[in-house]
C-alpha positions in Angstrom: 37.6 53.7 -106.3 41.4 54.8 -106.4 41.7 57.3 -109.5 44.9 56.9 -111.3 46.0 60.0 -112.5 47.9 60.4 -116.0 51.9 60.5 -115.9 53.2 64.0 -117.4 55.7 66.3 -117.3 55.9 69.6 -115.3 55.0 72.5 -118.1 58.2 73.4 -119.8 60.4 69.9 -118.8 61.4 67.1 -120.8 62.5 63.6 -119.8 65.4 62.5 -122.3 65.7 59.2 -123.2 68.8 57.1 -124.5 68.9 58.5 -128.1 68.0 62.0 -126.8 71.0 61.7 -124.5 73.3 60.3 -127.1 72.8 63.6 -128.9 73.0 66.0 -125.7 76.2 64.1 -124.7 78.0 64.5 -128.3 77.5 68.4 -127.9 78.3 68.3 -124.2 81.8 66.8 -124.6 82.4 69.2 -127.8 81.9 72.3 -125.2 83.8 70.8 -122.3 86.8 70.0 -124.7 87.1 73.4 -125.9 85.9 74.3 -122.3 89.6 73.2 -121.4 91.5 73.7 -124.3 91.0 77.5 -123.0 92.1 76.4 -119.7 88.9 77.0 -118.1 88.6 74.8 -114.7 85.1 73.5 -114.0 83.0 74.4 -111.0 79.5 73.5 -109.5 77.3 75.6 -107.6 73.7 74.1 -106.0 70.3 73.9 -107.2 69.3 76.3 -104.9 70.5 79.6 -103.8 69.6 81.9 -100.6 67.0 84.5 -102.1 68.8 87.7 -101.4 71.9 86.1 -103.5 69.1 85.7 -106.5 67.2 88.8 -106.6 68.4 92.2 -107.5 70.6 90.6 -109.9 68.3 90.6 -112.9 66.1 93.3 -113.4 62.5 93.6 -112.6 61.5 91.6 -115.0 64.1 88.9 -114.6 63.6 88.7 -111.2 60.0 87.7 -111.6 61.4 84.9 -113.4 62.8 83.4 -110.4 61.5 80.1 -109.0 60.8 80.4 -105.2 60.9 77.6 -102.5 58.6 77.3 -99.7 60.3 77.4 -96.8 60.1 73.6 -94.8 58.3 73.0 -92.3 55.4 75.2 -91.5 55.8 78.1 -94.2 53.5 80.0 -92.7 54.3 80.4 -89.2 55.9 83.6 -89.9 52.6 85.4 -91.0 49.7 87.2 -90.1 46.5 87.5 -91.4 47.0 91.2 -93.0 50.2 90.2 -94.9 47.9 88.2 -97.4 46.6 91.6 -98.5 50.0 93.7 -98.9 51.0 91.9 -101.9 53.6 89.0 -103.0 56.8 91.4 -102.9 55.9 91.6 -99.0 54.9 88.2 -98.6 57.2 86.4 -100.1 60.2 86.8 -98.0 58.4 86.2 -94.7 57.5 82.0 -96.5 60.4 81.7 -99.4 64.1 82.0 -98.1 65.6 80.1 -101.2 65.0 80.4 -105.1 66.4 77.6 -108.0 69.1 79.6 -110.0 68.3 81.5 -112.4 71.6 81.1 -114.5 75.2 80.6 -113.8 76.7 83.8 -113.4 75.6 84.9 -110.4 76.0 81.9 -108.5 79.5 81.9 -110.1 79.9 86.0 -108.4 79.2 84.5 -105.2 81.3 81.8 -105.0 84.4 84.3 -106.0 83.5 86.1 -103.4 83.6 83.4 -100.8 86.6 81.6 -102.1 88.7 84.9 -103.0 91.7 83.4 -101.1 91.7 80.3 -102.9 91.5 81.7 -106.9 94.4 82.7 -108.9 93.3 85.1 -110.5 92.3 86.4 -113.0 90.2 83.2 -113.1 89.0 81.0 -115.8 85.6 78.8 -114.7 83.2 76.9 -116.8 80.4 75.4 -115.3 78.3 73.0 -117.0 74.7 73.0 -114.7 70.6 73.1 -115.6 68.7 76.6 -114.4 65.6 77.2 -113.7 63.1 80.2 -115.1 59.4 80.7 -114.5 59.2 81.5 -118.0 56.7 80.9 -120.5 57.5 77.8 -122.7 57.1 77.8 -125.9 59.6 76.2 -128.8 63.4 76.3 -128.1 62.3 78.3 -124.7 62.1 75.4 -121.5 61.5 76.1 -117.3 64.7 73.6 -117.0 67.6 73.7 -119.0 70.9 73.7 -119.0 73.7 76.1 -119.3 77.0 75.9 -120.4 79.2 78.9 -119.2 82.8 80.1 -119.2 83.8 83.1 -117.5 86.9 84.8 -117.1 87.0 87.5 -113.8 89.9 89.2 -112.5 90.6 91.1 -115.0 89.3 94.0 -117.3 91.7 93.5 -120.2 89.7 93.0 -123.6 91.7 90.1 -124.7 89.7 88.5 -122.6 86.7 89.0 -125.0 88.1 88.0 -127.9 89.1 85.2 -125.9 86.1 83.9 -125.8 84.8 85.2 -129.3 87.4 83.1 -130.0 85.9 79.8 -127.8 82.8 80.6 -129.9 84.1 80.1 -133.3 86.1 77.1 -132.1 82.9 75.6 -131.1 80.7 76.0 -133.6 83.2 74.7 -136.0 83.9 71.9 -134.4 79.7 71.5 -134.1 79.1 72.3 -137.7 76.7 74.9 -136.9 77.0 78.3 -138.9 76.3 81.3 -136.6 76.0 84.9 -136.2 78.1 86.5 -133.3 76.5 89.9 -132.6 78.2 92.2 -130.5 78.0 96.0 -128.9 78.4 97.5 -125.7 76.1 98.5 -122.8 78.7 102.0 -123.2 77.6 103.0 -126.5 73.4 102.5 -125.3 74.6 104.7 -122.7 76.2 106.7 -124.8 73.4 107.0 -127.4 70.5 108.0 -124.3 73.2 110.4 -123.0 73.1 112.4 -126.1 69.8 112.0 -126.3 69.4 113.9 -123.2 68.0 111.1 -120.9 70.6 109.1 -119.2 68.2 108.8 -116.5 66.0 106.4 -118.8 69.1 103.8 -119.5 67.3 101.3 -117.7 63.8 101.4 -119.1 65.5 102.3 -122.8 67.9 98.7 -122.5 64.9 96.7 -121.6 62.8 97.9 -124.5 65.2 97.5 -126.9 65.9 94.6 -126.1 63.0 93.0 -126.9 63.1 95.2 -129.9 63.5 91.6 -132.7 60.3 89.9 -130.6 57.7 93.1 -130.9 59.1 95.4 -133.3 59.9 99.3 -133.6 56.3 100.0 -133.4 55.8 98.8 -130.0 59.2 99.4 -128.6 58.5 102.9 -129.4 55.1 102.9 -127.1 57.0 101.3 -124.0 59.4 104.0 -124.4 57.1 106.8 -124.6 55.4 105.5 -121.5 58.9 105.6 -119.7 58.8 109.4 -120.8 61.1 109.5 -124.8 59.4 112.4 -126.5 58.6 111.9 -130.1 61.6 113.6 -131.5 63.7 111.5 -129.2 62.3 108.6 -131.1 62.7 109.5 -134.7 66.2 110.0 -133.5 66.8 106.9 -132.0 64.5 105.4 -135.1 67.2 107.0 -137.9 69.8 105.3 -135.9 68.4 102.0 -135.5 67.7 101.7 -139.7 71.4 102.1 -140.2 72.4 99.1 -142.9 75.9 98.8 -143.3 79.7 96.8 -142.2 81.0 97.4 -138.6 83.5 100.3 -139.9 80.6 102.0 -141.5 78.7 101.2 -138.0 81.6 102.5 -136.1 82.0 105.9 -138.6 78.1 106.3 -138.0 78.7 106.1 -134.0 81.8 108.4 -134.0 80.0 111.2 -135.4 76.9 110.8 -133.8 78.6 110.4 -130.4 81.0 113.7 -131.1 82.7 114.2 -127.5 80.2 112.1 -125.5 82.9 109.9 -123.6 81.2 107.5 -122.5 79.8 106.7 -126.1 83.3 106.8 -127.6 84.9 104.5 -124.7 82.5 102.0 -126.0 83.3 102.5 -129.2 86.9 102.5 -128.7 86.6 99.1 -127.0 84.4 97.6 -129.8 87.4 98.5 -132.6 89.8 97.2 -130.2 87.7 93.9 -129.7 87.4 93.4 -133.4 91.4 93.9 -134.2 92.3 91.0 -131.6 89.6 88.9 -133.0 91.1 89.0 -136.3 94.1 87.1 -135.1 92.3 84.2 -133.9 92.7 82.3 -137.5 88.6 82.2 -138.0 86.9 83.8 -140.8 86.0 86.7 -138.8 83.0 87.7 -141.1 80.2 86.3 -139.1 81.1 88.9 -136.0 78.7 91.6 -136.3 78.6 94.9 -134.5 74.7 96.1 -134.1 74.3 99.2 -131.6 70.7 97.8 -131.5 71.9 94.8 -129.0 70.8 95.0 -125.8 70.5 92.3 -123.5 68.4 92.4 -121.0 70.1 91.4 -117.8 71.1 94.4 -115.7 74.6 93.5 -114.7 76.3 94.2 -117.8 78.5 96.8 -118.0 80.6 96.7 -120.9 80.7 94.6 -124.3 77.9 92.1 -124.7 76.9 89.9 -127.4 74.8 87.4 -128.9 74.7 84.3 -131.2 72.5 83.0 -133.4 72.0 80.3 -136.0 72.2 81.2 -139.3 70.5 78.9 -141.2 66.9 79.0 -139.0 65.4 81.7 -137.1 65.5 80.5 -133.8 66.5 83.3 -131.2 69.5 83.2 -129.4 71.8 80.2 -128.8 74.7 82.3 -126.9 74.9 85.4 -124.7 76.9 86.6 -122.5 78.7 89.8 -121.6 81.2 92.2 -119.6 80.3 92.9 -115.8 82.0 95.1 -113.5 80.0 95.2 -110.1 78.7 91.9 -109.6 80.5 90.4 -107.1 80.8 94.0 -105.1 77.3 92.7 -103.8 79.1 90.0 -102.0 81.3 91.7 -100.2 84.4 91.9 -103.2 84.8 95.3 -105.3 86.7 96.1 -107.8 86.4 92.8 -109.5 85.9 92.9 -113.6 84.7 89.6 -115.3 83.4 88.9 -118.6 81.5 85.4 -119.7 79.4 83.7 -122.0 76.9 81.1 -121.9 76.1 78.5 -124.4 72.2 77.4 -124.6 72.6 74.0 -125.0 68.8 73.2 -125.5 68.4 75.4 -128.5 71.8 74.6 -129.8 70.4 71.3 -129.8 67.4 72.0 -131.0 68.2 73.5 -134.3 71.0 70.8 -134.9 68.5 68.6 -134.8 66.5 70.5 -137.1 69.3 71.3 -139.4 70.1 67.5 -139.4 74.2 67.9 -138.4 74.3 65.4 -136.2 76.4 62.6 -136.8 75.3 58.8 -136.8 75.6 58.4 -133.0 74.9 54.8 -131.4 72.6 55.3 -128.6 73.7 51.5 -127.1 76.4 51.9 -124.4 77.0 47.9 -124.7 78.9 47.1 -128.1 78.6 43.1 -127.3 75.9 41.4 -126.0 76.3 37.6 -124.2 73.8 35.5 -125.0 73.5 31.2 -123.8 71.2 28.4 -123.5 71.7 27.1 -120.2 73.1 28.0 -116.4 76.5 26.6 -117.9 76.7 28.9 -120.5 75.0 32.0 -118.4 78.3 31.4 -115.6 80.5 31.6 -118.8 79.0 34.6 -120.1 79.9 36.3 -117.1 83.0 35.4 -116.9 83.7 36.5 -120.0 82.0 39.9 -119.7 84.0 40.8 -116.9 87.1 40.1 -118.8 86.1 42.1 -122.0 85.7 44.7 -120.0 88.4 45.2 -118.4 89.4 45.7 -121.6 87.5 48.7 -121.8 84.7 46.9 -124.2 81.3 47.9 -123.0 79.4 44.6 -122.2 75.9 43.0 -120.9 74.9 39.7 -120.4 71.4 38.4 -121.6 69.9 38.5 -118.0 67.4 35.2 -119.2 67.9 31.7 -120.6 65.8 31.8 -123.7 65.8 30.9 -127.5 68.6 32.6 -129.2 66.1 34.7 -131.4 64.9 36.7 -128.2 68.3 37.8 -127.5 69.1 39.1 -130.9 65.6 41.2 -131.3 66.8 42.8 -128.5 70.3 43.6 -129.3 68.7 44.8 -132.6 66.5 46.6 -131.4 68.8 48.4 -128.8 71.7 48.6 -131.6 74.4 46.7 -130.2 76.4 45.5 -133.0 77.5 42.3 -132.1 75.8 39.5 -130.3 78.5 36.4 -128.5 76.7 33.3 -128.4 77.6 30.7 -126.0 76.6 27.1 -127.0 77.4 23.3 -126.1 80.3 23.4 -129.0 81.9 26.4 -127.9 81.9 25.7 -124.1 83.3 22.5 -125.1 86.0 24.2 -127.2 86.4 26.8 -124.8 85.4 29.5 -128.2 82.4 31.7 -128.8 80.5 32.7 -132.0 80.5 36.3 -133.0 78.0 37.8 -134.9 77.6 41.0 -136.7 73.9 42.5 -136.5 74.8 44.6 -139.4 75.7 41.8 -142.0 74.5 39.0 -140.2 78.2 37.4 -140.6 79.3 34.7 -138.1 82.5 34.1 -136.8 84.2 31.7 -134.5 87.2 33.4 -132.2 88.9 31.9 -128.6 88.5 34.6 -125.9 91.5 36.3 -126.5 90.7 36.8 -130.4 87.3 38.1 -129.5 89.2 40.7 -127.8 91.2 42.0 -130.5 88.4 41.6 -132.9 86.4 44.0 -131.1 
């Protein structure tokens, strides 16, 4: 007996559906319009990256994250029996050559660095492209989702991040969405270890604190006393970290603490500077907020980062994004400065939804629907299909002779707003009845009026 196994999803997908992708498409075309109102030129990178491109990029953590392919063929042929014992980190690379990207940005490093001769730079790219993470899903947090990046590289100047501070607000106005943009600088953590006394531990300390809203001071504080923080290291860092106040007061609080630590105070210095060219991009600048706490977790940020968030529902981040100064020196090009940020389209999404802000979108590509009663009228309805849309009127034809009633349940229940009926009188007249599935009003037009009335 053949068992037929239940249709489902791969844990942490989703299958969107015509409605779904109404909705996604409204917010897409909102980002790719502001995309190139900045003069950012799209790009695409593949699915799949060579390994060594992926890993090393990340951190540990996020390279643990990264989905591996089996190589074709016979994976295996590479191994012996003993390499089974020695651990994943030593198999892997003898049966997995390529991984699924893990985001945008390094994929983006790599191909600067193979088409240097071609970019003007400094370069603007956006890329609009799913990613893949072996994370564990939970709400507003998928395996497959989609990204939505721009990037500027080839140049350090910090106009380029209030450019894109700037790109933020513009989006989220145009979206309706009120959001927190939170920003500091990898600098000033660097800053705040090095007077601490253990610039050593910037790597360990970045990756704690960054998970510091998800688990808390309590048991940030453990991880970081396992990485080797004493306990007065800690109450400093804790005294720090409770500081309520404006970014001035922020930035007064920094100053002193970071006396003549220069690294600190280059941070700092580039935060003010950040701030004063934001305030000339015509927003209400009063949802920018500097928190030294910020850390994201990605190791190849260098400079300012940030991070957005809804305001109206606690829902983690919906932006991030940051300064990075070595990336593409991996591939072979040094000396090359770029700074980007990255829209999460899902969760953006997600709490729009939740928020109700979308607008009444019609999920029905086809605003007319032919219908007929015979082979005559199904030639006719054609016909006239073809020639409404090459008036750019999105069409369908009724692909079966049946009663009329059919053929409007299923324009109603698709929502196509208006049904053309094709019957004896009006081949005869060489006409067709309109109707309106909204008011149920009838109308009958020649070809050419049905064109202008639609």
């Amino acid at each position: 007996m053949k068992i037929i196994q239940k249709p489902n999803n791969a844990r942490g997908t989703r299958d969107f559906g015509p409605k779904e992708m109404s909705l996604r498409t409204h917010v897409f075309t909102i980002i790719k319009n502001h995309f190139e109102a900045f003069g950012f030129q799209a790009i695409e990178t593949p699915a799949m990256e060579n390994l060594h491109i992926l890993t090393g990029k990340y951190g540990e953590e996020g390279d643990q994250l990264v989905f591996k392919i089996l190589n074709s063929g016979d994976y295996l042929s590479n191994t012996e029996a003993v390499d089974f014992s020695l651990g994943s980190k030593l198999l892997i690379p003898k049966i997995s050559e390529k991984g699924l990207r893990y985001d945008l940005t390094v994929p983006f490093a790599r191909f600067v660095a193979m088409n240097r001769n071609d970019i003007a730079f400094p370069f603007r790219r956006s890329q609009i492209q799913p990613v893949w993470r072996a994370d564990r899903p939970q709400k507003g947090r998928y395996r497959e989702f989609y990204q939505c990046d721009a990037d500027i590289i080839g140049s350090d100047s910090l106009i380029n991040e209030a450019e894109l501070i700037a790109l933020f607000q513009s989006i989220f106005s145009s979206l309706n969405l009120r959001t927190n943009l939170i920003i500091n600088s990898r600098k000033i953590l660097f800053g705040i270890v090095s007077v601490l006394g253990v610039s050593d531990l910037f790597v360990p300390f970045s990756v704690a604190i960054d998970k510091l809203d998800k688990i808390g001071w309590d048991s940030v504080a453990l991880e970081l006393i396992s990485n080797g923080f004493s306990i007065s290291q800690l109450e400093s860092l804790r005294s720090l970290f409770q500081f309520q106040g404006s970014n001035n007061e922020k930035i007064q609080l920094l100053d002193d603490f970071f006396s003549d630590n220069e690294v600190g105070q280059q941070g700092l210095s580039e935060i003010k500077t950040v701030l004063d060219f934001s305030a000339l991009n015509g927003f209400d600048n009063s949802n920018i907020l500097f928190d030294f706490k910020l850390a994201r977790g990605l190791s190849y940020y260098t400079g300012l980062i940030y991070e957005g968030k809804a305001c109206d529902l606690p829902f983690g981040s919906i932006v991030g994004g940051g300064r990075y100064d070595n990336l593409t020196e991996a591939f072979g090009l040094p000396n090359m400065s770029g700074v980007g940020i990255s829209f999460g389209i899902e969760r953006i999404i997600d709490v729009m939804r939740e928020l109700n802000l979308f607008p009444d979108i019609k999920t029905s590509a086809s605003k007319i629907l032919l219908t007929y009663f015979d082979l005559t009228g199904q030639s006719i309805a054609l016909k006239i299909a073809n020639e409404l849309r090459k008036s750019n009127i999105a069409s369908e034809v009724y692909p079966e002779i049946a009663k009329i009633k059919k053929s409007f349940e299923f324009a109603d229940k698709k929502g196509i707003p208006f049904v053309g009926v094709i019957g004896e009188q009006e081949i005869k007249d060489d006409n067709i009845t309109l109707k309106d599935m909204k008011n149920g009003e009838q109308k009958l037009l020649s070809i050419s009026d049905l064109i202008k009335s639609l």
